[in-house]
DSSP file (Angstrom, degrees, kcal/mol; ACC not computed):
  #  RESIDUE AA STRUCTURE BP1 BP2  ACC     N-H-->O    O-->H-N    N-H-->O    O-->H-N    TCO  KAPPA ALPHA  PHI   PSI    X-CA   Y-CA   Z-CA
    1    1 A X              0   0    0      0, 0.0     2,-1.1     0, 0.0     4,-0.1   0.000 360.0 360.0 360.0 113.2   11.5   10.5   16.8
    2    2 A X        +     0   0    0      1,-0.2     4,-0.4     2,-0.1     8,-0.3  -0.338 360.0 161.6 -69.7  73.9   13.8   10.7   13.7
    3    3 A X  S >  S+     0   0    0     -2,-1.1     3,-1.6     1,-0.2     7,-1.0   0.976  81.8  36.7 -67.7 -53.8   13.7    6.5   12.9
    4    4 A X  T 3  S+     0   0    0      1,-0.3    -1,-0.2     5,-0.1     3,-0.1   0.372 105.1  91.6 -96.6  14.7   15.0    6.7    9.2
    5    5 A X  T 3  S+     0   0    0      1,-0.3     2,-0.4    -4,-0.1    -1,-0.3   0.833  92.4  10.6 -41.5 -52.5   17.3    9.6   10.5
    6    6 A X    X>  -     0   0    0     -3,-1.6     4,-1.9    -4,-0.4     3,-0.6  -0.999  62.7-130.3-160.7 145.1   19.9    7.9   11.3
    7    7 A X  H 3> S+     0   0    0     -2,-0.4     4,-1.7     1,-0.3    -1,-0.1   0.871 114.5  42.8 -92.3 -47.1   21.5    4.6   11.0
    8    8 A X  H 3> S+     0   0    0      2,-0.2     4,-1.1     3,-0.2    -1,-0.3   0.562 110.2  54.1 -62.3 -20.2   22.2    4.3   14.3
    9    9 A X  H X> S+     0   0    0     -3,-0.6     3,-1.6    -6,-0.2     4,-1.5   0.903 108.0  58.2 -74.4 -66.2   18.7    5.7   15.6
   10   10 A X  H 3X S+     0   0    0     -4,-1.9     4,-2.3    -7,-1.0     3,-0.4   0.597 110.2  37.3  11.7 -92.1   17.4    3.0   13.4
   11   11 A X  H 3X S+     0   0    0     -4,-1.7     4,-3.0     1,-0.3    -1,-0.3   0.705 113.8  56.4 -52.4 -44.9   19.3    0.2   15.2
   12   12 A X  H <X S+     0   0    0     -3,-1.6     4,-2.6    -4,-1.1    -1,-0.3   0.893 116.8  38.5 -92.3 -61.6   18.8    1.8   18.8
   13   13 A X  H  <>S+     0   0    0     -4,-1.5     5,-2.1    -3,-0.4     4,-0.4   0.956 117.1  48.2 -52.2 -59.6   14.9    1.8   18.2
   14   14 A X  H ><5S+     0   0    0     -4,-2.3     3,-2.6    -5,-0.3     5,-0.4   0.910 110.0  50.5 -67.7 -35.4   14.9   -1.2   16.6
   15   15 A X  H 3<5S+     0   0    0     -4,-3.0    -1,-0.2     1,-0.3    -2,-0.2   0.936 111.0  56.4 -43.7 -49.5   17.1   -3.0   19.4
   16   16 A X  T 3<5S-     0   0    0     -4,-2.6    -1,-0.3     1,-0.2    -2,-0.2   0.447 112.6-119.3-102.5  44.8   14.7   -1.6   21.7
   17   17 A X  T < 5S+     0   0    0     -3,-2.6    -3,-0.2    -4,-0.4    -1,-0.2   0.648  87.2 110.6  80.0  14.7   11.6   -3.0   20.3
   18   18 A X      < +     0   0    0     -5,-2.1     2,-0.7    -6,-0.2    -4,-0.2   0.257  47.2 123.0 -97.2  15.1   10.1    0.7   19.5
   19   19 A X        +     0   0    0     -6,-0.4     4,-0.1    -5,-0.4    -8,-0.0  -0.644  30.4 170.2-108.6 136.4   10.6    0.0   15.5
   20   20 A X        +     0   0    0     -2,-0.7     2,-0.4     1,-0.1    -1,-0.2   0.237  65.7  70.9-113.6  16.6    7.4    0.4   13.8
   21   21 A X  S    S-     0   0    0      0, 0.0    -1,-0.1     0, 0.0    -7,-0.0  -0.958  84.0-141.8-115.9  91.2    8.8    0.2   10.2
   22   22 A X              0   0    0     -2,-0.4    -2,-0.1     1,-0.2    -8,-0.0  -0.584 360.0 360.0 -58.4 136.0    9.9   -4.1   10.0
   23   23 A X              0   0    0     -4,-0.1    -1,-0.2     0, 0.0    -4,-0.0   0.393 360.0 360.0 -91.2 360.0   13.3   -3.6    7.9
């Protein structure tokens, strides 16, 4: 899943608790 893809996957992941890179 493409986190540091996209600025908006980013946020979308991080919103829903999947982000496993703390910004």
């Amino acid at each position: 899943m493409g986190c540091c893809s996209d600025p908006a996957a980013k946020m979308r992941e991080h919103l829903s608790g999947l982000s496993g890179w703390t910004p």
